[in-house]
C-alpha positions in Angstrom: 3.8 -16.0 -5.3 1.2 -14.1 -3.0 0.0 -16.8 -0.9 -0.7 -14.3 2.7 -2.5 -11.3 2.4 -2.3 -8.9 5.5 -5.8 -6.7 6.4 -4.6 -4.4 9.0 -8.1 -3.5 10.1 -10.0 -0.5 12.7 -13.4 -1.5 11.8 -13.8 1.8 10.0 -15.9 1.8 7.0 -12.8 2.5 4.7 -11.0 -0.7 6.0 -14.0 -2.8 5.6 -13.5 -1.5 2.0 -9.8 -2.7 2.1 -10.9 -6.1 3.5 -13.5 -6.9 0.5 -10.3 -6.0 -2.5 -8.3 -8.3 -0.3 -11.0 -11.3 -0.1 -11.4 -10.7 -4.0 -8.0 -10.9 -3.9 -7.3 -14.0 -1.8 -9.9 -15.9 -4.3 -8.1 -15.4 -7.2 -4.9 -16.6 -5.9 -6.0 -19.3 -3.4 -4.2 -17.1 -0.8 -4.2 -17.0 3.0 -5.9 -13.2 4.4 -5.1 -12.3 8.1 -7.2 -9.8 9.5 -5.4 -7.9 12.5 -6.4 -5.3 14.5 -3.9 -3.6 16.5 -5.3 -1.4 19.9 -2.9 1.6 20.6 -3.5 1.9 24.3 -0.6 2.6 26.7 1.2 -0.6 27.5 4.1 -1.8 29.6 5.7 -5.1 28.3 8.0 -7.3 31.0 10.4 -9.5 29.6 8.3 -12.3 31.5 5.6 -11.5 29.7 3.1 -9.5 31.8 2.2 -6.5 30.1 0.5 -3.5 32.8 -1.9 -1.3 31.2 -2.3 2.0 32.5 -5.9 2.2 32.1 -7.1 -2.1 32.4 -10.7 -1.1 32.2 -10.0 1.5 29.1 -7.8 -1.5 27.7 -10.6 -4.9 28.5 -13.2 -2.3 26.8 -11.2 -1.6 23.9 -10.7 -5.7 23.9 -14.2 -6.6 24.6 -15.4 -4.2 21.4 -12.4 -5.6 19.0 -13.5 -8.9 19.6 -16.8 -7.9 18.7 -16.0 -6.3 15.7 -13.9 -8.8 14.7 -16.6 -11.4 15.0 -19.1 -9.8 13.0 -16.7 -8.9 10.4 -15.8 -12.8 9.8 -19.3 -12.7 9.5 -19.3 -11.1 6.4 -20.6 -13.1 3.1 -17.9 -11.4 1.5 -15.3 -13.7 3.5 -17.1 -16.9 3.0 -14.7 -19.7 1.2 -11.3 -18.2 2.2 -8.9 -19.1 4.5 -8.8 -16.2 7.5 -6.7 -15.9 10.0 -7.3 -13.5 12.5 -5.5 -11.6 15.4 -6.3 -8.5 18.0 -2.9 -6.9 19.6 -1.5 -3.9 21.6 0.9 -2.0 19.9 1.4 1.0 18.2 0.3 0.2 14.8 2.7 0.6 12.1 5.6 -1.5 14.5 2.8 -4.1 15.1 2.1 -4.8 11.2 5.8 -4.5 10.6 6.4 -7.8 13.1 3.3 -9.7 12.0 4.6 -9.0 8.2 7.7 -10.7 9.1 6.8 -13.9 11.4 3.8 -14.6 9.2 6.1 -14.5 5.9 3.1 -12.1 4.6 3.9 -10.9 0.5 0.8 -8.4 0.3 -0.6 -6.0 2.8 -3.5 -4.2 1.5 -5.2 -1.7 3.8 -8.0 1.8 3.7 -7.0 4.9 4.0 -8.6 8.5 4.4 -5.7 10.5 3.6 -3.8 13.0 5.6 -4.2 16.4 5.0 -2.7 20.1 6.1 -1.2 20.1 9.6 -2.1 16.4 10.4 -0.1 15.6 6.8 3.0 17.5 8.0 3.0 16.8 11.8 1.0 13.6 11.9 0.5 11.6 8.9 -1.4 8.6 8.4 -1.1 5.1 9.3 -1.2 4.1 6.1 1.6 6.8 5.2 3.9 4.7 8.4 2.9 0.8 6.9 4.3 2.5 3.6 7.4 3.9 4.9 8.5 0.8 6.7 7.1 -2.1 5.3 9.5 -4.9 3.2 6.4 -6.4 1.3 4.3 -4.3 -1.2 1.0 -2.3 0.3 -2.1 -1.7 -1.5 -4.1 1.1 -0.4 -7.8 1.5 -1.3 -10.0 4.6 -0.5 -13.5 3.4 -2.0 -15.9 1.1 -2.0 -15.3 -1.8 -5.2 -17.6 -4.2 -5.4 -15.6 -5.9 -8.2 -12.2 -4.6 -7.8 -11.4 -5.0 -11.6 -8.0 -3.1 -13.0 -7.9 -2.4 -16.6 -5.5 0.1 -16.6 -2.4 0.7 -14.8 -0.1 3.9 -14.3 3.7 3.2 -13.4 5.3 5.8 -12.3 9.5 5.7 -12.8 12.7 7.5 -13.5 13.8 4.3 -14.5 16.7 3.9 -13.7 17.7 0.4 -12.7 16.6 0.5 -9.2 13.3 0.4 -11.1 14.0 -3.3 -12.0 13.5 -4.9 -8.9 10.3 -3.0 -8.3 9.1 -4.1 -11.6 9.5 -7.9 -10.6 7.5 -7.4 -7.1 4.6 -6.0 -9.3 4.4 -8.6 -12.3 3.3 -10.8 -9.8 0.4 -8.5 -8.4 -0.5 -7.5 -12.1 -0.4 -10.8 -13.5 -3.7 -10.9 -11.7 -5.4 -8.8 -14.0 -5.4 -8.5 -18.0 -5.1 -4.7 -17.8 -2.9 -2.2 -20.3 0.5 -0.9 -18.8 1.1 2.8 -18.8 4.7 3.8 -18.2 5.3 7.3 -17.3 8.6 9.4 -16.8 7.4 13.1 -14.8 9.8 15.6 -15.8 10.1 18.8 -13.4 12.0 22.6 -13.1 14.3 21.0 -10.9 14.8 17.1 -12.4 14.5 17.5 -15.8 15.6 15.0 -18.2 16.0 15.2 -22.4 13.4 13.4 -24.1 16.1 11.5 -26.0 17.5 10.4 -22.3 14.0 9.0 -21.1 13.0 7.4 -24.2 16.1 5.4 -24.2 16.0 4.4 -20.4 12.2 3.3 -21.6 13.0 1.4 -23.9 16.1 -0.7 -22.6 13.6 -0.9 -19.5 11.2 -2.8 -21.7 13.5 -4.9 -23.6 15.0 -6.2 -20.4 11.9 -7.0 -19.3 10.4 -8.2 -22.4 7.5 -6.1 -22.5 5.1 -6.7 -25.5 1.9 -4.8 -24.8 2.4 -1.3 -22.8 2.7 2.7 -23.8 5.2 4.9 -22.3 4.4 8.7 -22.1 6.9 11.7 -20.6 5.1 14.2 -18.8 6.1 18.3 -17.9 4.9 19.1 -14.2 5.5 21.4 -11.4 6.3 18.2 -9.2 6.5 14.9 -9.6 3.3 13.9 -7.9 0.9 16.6 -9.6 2.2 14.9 -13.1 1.3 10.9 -11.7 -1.8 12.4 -10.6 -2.4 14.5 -14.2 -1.3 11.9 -15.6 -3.4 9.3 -14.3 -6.6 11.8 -14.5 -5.5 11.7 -18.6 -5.7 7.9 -18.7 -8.5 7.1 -16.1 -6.0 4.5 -14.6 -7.5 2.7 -12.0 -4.6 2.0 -10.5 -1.1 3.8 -9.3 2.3 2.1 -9.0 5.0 3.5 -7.6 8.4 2.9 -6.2 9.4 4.0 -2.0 12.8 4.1 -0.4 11.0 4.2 2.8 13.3 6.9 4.0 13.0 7.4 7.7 14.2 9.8 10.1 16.2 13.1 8.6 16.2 12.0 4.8 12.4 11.5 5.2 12.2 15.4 6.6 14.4 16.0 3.9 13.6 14.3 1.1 9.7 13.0 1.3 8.2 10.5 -0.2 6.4 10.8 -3.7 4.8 7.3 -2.5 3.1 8.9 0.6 1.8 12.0 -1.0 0.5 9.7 -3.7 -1.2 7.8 -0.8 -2.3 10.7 1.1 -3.9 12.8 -2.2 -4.7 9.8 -4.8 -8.6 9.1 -5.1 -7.3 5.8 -6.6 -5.9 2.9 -5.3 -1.9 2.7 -5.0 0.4 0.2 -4.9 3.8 1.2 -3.4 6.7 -1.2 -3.4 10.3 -0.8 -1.4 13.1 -0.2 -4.0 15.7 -2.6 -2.4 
């Protein structure tokens, strides 16, 4: 069951937009949210304790302002009849939401993001794109306004294979939530191509181990994996993405990618990435 929601939050109009799916979220299922905001400023941590800043007036302004924002966030109407929690730290981001994910037992993190494009896409990426890659619990990222974040038809994307299954179980729970048609897609490509009879049997067994009643599974021809979700979703109007992450690090992430994290960075829907254990 989701019972904590985590809001990683910079104030920025797109995570405000994150923070109202995740109140409209917390409603439905009576769930905890925890708003944190995480200042990266240059910090020194002692084992005692003591932390040295290298700039304290750059780091008690950066405070002062958080605990501004934060105050007039939980201020919103928005926010008003759910439990909040809320915390400012110094970290760097994606490390800080990784530890607060893990003492705080959180199941959901749901968070804005603008996308990372070009050289910051290749060199940079997003902070989203980092939660993704690193995160145990599954991340929902939004990149517009809802004022009713209603889902009536979702896109999972798979090779299913039986890795597949264990993602599938982390997201009945999320899509339980909602009464919304399933949309199962296989992307073939040049260079991972599979027969139609292959995919259709994978499908189905898929679906009878799950006990599936109401869905539709479609195979799709692309370039690359991520123009045929994206297609393929455009053909559908799904309003939202699933997908599965290996959140690859280090060489195999230069190497390999992440289908999840170009989703992320080039969906104009929301996305829902789970870690394939």
């Amino acid at each position: 069951m989701i019972k904590d929601i985590l809001v990683p939050t910079d104030f920025s109009k797109c995570s405000v937009y994150a923070v109202k799916v995740a109140a409209q979220l917390a409603k439905k299922l009576n769930a905890t949210m925890h708003l944190l905001h995480v200042i990266e400023t240059p910090v020194v941590a002692y084992d005692a304790g003591m932390v040295n800043f290298e700039s304290l007036p750059q780091a008690m302004f950066m405070k002062e302002l958080a605990d501004e924002n934060m105050k007039n966030l939980l201020a919103e109407s928005f926010l008003s009849g759910i439990s909040v929690e809320s915390k400012i730290e110094y970290d760097a981001i994606y490390k800080r939401i990784n530890q607060y994910v893990e003492n705080h037992k959180i199941n959901l993190i749901v968070m804005g993001s603008h996308g990372a494009k070009g050289f910051n896409e290749i060199v940079l990426g997003s902070n989203a794109e980092r939660v993704v890659r690193y995160a145990d619990c599954p991340v929902l990222t939004i990149k517009q306004d809802y004022s009713s974040f209603e889902v009536q038809d979702i896109l999972i994307a798979s090779n299913f294979y039986n890795e597949a299954d264990n993602m599938f179980k982390a997201f009945k729970q999320f899509t339980d939530l909602f009464d919304a048609n399933l949309h199962f897609v296989r992307v073939n490509t040049p260079i991972n191509f599979e027969t139609t009879p292959e995919s259709n049997k994978k499908m189905n067994d898929f679906a009878s181990r799950h006990a599936l009643e109401s869905y539709s599974f479609g195979i799709y021809n692309d370039q690359t994996e991520e123009d045929g979700i994206l297609n393929y979703a455009d053909e559908i109007d799904a309003d939202l993405l699933v997908i599965g992450t290996h959140g690859r690090t280090g060489l195999a992430h230069l190497i390999k990618g992440s289908i999840a994290e170009d989703l992320l960075n080039h969906s104009k829907r929301a996305v829902l990435s789970i870690k394939i254990k």
